[in-house]
C-alpha positions in Angstrom: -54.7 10.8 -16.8 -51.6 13.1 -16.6 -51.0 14.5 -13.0 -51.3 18.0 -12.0 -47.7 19.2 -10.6 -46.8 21.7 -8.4 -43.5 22.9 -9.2 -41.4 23.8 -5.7 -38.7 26.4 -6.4 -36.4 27.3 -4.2 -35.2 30.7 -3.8 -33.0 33.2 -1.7 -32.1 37.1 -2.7 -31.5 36.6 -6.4 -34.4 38.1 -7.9 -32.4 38.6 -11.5 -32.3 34.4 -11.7 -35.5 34.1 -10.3 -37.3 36.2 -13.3 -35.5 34.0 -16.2 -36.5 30.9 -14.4 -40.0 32.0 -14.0 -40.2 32.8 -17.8 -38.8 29.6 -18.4 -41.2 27.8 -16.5 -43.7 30.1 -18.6 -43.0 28.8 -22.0 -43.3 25.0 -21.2 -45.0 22.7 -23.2 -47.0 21.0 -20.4 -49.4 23.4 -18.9 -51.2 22.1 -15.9 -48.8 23.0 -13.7 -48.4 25.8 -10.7 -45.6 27.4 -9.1 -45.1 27.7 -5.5 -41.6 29.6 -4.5 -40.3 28.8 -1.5 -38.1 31.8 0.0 -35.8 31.1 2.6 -36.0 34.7 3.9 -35.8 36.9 0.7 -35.5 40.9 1.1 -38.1 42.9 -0.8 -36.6 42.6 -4.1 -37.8 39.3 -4.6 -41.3 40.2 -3.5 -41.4 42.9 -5.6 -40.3 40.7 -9.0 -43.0 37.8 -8.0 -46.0 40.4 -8.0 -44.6 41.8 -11.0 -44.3 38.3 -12.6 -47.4 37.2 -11.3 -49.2 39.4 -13.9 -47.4 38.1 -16.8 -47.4 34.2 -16.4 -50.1 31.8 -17.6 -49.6 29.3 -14.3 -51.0 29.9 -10.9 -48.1 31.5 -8.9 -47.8 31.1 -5.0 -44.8 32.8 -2.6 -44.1 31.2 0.4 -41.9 33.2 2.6 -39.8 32.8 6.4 -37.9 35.3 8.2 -34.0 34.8 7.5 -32.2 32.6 10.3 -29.7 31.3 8.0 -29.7 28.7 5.6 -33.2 26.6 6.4 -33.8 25.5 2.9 -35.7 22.2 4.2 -37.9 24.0 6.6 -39.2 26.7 4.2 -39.7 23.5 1.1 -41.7 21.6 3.7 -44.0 24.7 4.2 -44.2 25.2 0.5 -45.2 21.5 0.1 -47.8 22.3 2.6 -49.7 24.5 0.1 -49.1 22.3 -2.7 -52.7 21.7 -4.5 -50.4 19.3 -6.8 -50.0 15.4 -7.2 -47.2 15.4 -8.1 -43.8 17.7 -7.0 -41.1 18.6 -8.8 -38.1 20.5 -7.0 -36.6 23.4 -9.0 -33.9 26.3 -7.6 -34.4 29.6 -8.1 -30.7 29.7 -10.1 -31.9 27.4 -12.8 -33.4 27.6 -15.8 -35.3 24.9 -17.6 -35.9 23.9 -21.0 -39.3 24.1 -22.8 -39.9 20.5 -22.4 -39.0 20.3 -18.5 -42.0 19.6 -16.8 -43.1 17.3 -20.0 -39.9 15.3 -19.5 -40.6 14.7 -15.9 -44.2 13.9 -16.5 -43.1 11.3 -18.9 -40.8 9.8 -16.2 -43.1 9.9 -13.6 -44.4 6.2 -11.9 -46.3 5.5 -9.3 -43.7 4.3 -6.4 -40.8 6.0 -7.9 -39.1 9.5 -7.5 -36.7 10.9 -10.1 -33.6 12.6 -9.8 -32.6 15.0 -12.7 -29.0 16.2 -13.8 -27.7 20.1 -14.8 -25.5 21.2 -16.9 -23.1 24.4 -15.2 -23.0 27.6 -16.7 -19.6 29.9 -16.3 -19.9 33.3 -14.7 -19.5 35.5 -17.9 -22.8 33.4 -19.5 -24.5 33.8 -16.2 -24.2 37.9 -16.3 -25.0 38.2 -19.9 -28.5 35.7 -19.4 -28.9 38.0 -15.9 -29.3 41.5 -17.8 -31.4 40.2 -20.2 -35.8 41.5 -20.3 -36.6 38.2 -21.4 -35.4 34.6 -22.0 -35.7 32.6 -25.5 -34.3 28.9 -25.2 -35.1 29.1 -29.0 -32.9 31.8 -29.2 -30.5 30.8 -26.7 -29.7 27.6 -27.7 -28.4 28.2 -31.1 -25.4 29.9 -29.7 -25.1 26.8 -27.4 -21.9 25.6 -29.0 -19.9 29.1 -28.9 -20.2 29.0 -25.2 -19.3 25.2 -25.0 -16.3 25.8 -26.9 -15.4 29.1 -24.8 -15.8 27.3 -21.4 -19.3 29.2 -20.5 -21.3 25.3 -20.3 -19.8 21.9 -19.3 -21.9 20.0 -21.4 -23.6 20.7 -24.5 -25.5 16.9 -25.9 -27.8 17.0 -23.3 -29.6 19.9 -25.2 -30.0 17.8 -28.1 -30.1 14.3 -27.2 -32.9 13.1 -24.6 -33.1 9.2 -24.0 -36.7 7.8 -23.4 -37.6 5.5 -20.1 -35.9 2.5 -19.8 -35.5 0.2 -17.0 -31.3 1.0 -16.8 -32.5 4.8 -15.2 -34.0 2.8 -11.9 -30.6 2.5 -9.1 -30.7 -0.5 -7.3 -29.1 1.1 -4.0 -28.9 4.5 -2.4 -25.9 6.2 -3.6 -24.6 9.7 -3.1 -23.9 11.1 -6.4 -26.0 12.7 -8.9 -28.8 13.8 -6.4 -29.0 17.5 -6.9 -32.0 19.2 -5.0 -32.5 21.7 -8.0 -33.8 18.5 -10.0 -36.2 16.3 -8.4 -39.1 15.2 -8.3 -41.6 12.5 -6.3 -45.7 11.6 -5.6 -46.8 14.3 -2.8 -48.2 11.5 -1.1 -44.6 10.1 -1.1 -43.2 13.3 0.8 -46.0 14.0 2.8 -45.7 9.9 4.1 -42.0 10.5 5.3 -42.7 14.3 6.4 -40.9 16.0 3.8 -37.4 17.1 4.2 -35.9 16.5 7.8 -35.7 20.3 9.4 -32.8 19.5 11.7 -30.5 20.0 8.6 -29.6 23.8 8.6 -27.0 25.0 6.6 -26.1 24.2 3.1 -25.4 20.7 2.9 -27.0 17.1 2.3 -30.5 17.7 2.8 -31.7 16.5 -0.8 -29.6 13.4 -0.2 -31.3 12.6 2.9 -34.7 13.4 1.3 -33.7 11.1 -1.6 -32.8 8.5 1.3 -35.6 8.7 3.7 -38.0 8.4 0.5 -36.0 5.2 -1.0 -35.9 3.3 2.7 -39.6 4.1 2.8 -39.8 1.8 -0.2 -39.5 4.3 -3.1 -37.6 3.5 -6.4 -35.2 5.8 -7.3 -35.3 6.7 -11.1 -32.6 8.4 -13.1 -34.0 11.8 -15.0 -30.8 12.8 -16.8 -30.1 12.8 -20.5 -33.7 14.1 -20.0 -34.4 17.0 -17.5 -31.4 18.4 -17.1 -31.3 22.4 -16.2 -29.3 25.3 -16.9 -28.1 26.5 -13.4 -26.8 29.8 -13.3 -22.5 30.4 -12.1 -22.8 31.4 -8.5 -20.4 32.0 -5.3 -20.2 29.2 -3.1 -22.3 28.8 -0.4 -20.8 28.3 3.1 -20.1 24.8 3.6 -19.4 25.2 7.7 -22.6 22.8 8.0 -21.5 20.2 5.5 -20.4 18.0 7.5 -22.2 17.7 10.4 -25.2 17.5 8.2 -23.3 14.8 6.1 -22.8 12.6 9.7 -26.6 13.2 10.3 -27.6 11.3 7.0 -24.7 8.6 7.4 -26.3 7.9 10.6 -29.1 7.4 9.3 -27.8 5.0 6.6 -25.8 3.3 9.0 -28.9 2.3 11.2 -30.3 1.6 7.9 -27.9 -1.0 7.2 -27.7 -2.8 11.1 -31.2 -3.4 10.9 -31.0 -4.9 7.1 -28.0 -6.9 8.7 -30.2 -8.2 11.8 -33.4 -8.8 10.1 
């Protein structure tokens, strides 16, 4: 029996990327899914646009909001994973949007004591403000003019559009490692999350909290499985966020893995 997901995205005061990723979310081709946004302090914009696309979407729609005190992207996903009726969670941003087979992708990847961790491909600023002003979004239409914008530096990959690999057992890691998590792409068992209390709220400011989450939920015992060539995204050009936290968030989660490792070494 397939799962029923809840999709978790992500958002903060970009309510022109939010609307393309909700319509993308609209036209996949797994259904039994819902949406709940979780916004880290949006102004009324954003409200606005979900009430507005709450009457044209076929999936249930929920928005879960906090007052802004700065970035606290882990503490407003932990409330949205509160509400959650899902099985299953997949982690989206609010800058991203999917193909029409996203959510069937990551079902098909989906085992029981494993989490997955998708790729994205970059789109260039001039793309971004073209997809931004338009109504509505076609990846049917889109996509044939995938290779112009390759070739004119507006994506920085182009086969993963085409060409999507099946499981295997090469996509499980054998070890944490850093690279390729990206908190716009995930995805693990709600009963996963909710057993190592979702995402650790001490990390505010941008910075590291998907790699701890990815951490904490392999040291728990969960199997890290690799999603790209598969899920990957389209995530919208945007300024920088501050990185002032970075680091300290960084030594937080190297702490962590440090401890990790002395108690391996003792055992």
């Amino acid at each position: 029996m397939m799962p029923k997901v809840s999709i978790i995205l992500a958002t903060y005061n970009w309510p022109e990327a939010l609307r393309l990723s909700l319509q993308s979310l609209n036209a996949q081709t797994y259904k039994d899914f819902e949406v709940v946004i979780a916004d880290d302090g949006s102004q009324d914009a954003t409200r606005v646009l979900i009430e507005q696309q709450r009457e044209r979407v076929a999936f249930h729609l929920v928005h879960e909001w906090q007052e802004d005190k700065g970035f606290r992207k882990a503490k407003i996903l932990n409330q949205a994973i509160q509400c959650a009726r899902g099985e299953y969670l997949i982690f989206l941003d609010g800058d991203c949007i999917v193909q029409p087979d996203f959510v069937e992708q990551h079902v098909h990847l989906a085992e029981a004591g494993v989490m997955v961790t998708g790729g994205r491909i970059l789109l260039g600023p001039q793309l971004t403000a073209q997809l931004c002003q338009l109504e509505t979004w076609s990846f049917s239409d889109w996509v044939t003019q995938a290779l112009r914008h390759r070739m004119t530096g507006q994506l920085n990959k182009l086969l993963p559009l085409f060409l999507k690999l099946p499981d295997f057992k090469a996509r499980i890691y054998r070890r944490f490692e850093w690279r390729r998590i990206k908190g716009c792409n995930m995805a693990a068992w709600r009963e996963d999350v909710v057993r190592i209390d979702g995402f650790d709220e001490a990390l505010e400011g941008w910075g590291h909290e998907d790699a701890d989450f990815v951490f904490r939920l392999q040291n728990s015992g969960i199997r890290r499985k690799s999603g790209s060539w598969s899920t990957e995204v389209l995530h919208l050009w945007h300024q920088t966020a501050s990185k002032a936290q970075a680091e300290k968030n960084a030594q937080i989660v190297r702490a962590k893995i440090l401890a990790k490792s002395s108690t391996t070494a003792h055992a």
